[in-house]
N, C-alpha and C positions, 0 to 999 in steps of 0.2 A: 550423362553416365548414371546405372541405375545402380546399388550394389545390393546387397542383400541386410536387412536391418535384424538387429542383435539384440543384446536387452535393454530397455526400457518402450519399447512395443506396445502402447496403450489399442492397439486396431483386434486387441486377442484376447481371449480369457472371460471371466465373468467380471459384469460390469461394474456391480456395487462393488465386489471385493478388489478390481482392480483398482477403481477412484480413489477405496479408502486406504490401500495399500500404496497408494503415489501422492496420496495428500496429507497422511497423516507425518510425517517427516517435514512436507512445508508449512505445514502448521507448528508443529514444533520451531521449526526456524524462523519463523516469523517471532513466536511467542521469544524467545530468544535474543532475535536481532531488538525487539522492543523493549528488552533491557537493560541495553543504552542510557536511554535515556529515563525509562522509570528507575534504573536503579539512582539515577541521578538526583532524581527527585525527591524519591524516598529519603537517601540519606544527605541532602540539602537541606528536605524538610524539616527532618526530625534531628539536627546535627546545626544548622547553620541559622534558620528562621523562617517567619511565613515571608519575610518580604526577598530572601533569595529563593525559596519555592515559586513566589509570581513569577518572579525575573525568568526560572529554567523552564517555566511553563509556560511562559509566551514565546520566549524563545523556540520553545520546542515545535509550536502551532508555525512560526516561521523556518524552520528546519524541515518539516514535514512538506511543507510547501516547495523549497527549494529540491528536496530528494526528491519530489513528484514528479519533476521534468525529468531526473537521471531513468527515473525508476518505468514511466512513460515509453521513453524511449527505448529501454531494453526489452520492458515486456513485447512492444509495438512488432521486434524483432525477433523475439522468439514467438512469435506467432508463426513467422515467416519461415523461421527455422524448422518449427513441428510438423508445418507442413507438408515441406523439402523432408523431412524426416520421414512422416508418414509415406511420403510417394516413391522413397528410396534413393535421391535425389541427392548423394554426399556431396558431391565436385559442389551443384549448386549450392547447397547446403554452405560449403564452405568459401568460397566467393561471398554469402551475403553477411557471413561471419564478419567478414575484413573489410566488408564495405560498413557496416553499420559499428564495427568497433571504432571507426576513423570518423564517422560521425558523429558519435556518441561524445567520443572523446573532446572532439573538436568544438563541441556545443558547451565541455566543463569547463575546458579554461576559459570559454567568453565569461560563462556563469560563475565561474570562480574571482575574476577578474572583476565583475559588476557587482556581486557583494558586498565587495571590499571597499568599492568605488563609493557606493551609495548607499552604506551601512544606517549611516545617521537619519540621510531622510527615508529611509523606509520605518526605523522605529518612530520617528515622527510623526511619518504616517500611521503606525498603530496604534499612537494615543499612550503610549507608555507614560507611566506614571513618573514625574520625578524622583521620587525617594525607591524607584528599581532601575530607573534607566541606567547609572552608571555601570552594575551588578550584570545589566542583559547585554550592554555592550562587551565589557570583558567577556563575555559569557562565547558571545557569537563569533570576537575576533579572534578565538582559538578556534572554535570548532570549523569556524568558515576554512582553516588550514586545511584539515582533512576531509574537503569533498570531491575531489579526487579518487581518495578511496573507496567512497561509496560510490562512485562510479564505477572501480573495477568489480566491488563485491557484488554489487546490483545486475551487472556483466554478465558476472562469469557464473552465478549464480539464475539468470534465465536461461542463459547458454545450457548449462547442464539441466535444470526442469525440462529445457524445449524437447530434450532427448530421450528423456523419463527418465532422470539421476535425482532422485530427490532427497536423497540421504546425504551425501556429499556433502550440499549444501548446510545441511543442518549439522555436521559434524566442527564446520571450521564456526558458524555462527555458535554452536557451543561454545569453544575455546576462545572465541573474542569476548562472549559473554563473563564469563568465569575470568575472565584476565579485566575486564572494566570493572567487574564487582572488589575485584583485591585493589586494584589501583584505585578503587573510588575513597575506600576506605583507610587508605595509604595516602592517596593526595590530602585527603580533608583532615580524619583524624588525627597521624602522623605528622606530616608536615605542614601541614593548618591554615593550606591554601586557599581553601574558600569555597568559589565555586568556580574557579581559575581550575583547581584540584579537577572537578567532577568535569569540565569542559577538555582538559590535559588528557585523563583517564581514557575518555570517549574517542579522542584523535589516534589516541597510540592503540586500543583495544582494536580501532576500527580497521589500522593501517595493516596490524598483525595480521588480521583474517582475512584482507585483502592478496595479501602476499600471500597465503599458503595456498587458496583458490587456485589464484593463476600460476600456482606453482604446480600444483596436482591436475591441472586441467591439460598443460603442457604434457606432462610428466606420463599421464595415464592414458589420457584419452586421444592419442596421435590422429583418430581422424576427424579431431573437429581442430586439428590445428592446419588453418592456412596453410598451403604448397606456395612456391613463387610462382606459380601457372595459376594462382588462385587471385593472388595480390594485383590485380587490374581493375580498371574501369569499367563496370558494365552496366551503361543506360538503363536497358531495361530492370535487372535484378536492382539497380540502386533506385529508382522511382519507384520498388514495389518497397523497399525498405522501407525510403522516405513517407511515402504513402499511410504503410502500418504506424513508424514507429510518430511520425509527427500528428496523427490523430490520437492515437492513445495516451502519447504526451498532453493535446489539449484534454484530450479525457481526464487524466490523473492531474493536470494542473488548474484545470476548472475545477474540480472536484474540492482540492485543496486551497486553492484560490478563494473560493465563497469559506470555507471554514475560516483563511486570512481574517476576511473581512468582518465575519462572524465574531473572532478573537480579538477588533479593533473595539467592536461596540462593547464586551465584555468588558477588556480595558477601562472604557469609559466611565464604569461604575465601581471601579475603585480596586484599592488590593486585595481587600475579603474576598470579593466575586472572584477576582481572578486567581486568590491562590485556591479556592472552591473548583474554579472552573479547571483550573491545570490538574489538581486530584483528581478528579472526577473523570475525564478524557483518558488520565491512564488507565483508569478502571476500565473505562467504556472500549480503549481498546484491545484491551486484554480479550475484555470480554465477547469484542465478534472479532475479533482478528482467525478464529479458525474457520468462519465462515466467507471472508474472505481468500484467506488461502484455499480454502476449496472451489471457491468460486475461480480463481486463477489455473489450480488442478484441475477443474472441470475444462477450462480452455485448451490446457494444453490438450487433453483428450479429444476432445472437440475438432483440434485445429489436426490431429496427425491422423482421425479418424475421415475427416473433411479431405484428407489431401489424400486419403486411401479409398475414397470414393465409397466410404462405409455407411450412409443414408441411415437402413438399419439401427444401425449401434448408434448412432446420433439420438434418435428418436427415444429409444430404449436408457440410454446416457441423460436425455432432460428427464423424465419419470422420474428416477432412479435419482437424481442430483437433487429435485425440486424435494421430495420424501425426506432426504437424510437431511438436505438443512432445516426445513420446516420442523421437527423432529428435534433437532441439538439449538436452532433461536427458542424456542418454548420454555427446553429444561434453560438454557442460561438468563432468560430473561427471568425465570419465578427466583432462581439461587440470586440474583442482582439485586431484586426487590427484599427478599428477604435480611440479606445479609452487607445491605446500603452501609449501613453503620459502620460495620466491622472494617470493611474494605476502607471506607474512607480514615479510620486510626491508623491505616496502613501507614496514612502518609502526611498525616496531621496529627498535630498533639492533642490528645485530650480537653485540654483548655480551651481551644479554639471553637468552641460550641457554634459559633456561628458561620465560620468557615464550614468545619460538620454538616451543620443543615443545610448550607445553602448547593452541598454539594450531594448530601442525601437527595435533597428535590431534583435536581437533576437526574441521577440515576432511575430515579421509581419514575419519573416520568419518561424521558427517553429510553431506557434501557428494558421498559416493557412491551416495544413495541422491535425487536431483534431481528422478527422476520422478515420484516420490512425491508432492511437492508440487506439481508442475505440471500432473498429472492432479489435484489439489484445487483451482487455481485455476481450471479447468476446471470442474467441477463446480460450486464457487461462482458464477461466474459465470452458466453454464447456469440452477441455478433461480433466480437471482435476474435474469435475462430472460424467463423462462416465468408469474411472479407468483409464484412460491411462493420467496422468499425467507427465511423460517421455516425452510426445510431445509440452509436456505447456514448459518445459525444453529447447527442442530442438528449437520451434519458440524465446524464450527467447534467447539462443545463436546467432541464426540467427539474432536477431532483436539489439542487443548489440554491437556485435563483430562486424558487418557491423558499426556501429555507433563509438565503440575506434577504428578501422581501419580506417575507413576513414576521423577520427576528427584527427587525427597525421599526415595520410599524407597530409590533404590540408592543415591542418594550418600550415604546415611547408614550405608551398609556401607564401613566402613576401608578394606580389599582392592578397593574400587569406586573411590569418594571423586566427583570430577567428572566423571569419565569416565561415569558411568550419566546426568549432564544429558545430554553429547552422545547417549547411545545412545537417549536417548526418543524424539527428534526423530523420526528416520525412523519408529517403531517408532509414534505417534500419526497420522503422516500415511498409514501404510497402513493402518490400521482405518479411518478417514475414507471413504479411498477404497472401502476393499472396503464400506463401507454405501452408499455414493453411488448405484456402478455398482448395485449390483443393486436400491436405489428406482429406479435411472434404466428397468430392463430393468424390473420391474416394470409401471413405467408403464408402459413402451412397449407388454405384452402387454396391459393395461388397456385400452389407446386400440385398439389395431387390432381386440380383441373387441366393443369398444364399435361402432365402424365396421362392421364385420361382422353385428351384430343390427341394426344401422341400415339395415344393404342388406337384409337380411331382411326387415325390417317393411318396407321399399318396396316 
């Protein structure tokens, strides 16, 4: 059943102004939903100490990990949706709704369930320090309550981007925001919780904006809500879910996975390094988080364009996408190097000079090479709107595995020490890239030869 598609229509309009006008809201909501946990930081750090700063900062590196697979899994699905979107394809559309919410879901309580289970030897496995372990424990066995809701907000929240609603999303991630920030400051300095307080905050902030989502998505948008004529079994439509959403999960959990692992060796080198290294990550992700969310905007375009048989606008869509990130990694990598200092007092005391440096030297080094990752989020995105989501996978491997390989072996050179974790970084995101572009030019010579013996044979 085909119906006639309404607003959020990325297949129409002008290109760059369409992008920036559908991704400047997920950028915002992103920058936003990450103040969760940076505000947590922030006022743990400057309020409670450096050594509950480590504890919320490893924790958070294990947090991000675990949202990877929620977060995997939905994008994986609104790829699927944009598509159905783009082709005009509602019934379909909503049949993979209710197939992949059922999965989705089904995959949280295992995951919610195995947290809980094997809390201890995971932090064991990260090398956690004794004098933060008990601090990261508490820390996790609150917030592990509330990953449910970052299931539904993750949800309900690709569900509306897939359909070009990108403001929605950032209105309720406001109001979870702003409600974590009063409750952070309520738990901690008020009732003198700790960091019990800032993990408390973060569950009830989260659950708020989870409810109001699926409450407004219900409420407004009746036709991305399941019919009982929708609610069935369908082979085919659930293997294409499955298909998307369980690659793009290995995509985001690999991804996330090597920084784990990354986070265990930082561990290794004490609480300085790591309350350095947890500053520093918020910084860093502040800092390309709109390059990522555009790179995610860039897909959805991609995928409703793809399913609209718009070649064209595709073509025109990479130009145009590769320009504006290349353009905003430049200017935020010169303000990162410039203003290393300032950023890291954000969320360290003064005193702590050596915390300071050790987390300035990361920023100047990692954080001047921005474009790097932002032509990967690009890339990712791209073939995981095209159907070939297996190669968002494979640069994900390349771009990780280059970064825990070669963060083990120079930091385990004395005269290196941590300094060779931050120099992987860039150093894994340009082999990614340099394999991306030339599968991507490849193709491209592929399809136009193909086209060209096509005109021939006619």
């Amino acid at each position: 059943m085909r119906l006639t598609k309404n607003k959020g229509d990325l297949t129409q309009g002008g290109i760059t102004r369409t992008l920036l006008a559908f991704t400047l809201p997920m950028m915002a909501g992103s920058l936003l939903q990450q103040c969760y946990n940076i505000t947590d930081t922030l006022i743990v750090g400057q309020f409670v100490g450096s050594r509950a700063l480590a504890a919320v900062g490893s924790a958070y590196t294990l947090m991000v990990f675990l949202t990877s697979i929620l977060l995997g899994l939905s994008m994986g699905s609104g790829t699927v949706f944009s598509q159905q979107f783009g082709a005009g394809n509602f019934s379909g559309m909503r049949r993979s709704i209710f197939m992949s919410f059922v999965l989705t879901g089904a995959i949280t309580v295992v995951l919610n369930i195995a947290v809980f289970v094997w809390i201890d030897p995971i932090l064991g496995w990260l090398s956690v320090p004794e004098d933060v372990y008990g601090m990261m424990r508490s820390y996790l066995v609150i917030i592990f309550a509330g990953i449910v809701f970052t299931f539904l907000s993750n949800f309900y929240s690709s569900l509306l981007r897939a359909v070009g609603d990108s403001m929605t999303p950032l209105i309720f991630f406001a109001v979870s925001a702003v409600l974590n920030i009063g409750l952070d400051l309520f738990c901690i300095l008020v009732l003198d919780m700790g960091i019990e307080g800032a993990a408390l905050a973060t569950v009830i902030s989260q659950g708020t904006g989870a409810a109001l989502i699926v409450r407004h998505t219900y409420r407004k948008r009746p036709e991305l809500r399941p019919r009982k004529e929708d609610m069935r079994f369908d082979r085919t439509g659930f293997m294409e879910i499955l298909s998307f959403s369980s690659l793009t999960c290995i995509q985001q959990s690999v991804m996330n996975f090597g920084i784990l692992l990354v986070q265990g060796l930082v561990n290794s080198f004490g609480t300085v390094v790591m309350a350095a290294f947890a500053a520093a990550v918020k910084i860093d992700s502040f800092a390309y988080t709109p390059v990522q969310e555009f790179g995610n905007a860039f897909s959805t375009f991609i995928a409703q364009n793809f399913g609209a048989g718009r070649k064209d606008r595709i073509r025109r869509g990479v130009r145009s996408a590769v320009a504006t990130v290349a353009v905003f990694s430049v200017l935020v990598s010169v303000a990162v190097f410039i203003f290393a200092r300032a950023l890291m007092l954000i969320f360290v005391r003064p005193e702590e000079t050596e915390i300071i440096r050790t987390g300035m030297e990361y920023l100047r080094i990692e954080g001047a090479f921005y474009v790097g990752i932002g032509i990967l989020f690009l890339l990712y995105g791209y073939y995981r709107a095209i159907r070939k989501p297996g190669m968002s996978v494979v640069l994900t491997v390349l771009s990780l595995g280059t970064r825990v390989g070669l963060s083990y072996w120079l930091a385990s050179i004395p005269s290196i020490a941590e300094t060779g974790i931050w120099w992987s970084i860039p150093i894994g995101w340009a082999l990614a890239d340099i394999v991306g572009i030339v599968y991507y030019r490849v193709c491209g010579r592929h399809e136009k030869a193909g086209s060209m013996n096509g005109g021939a044979a006619a």
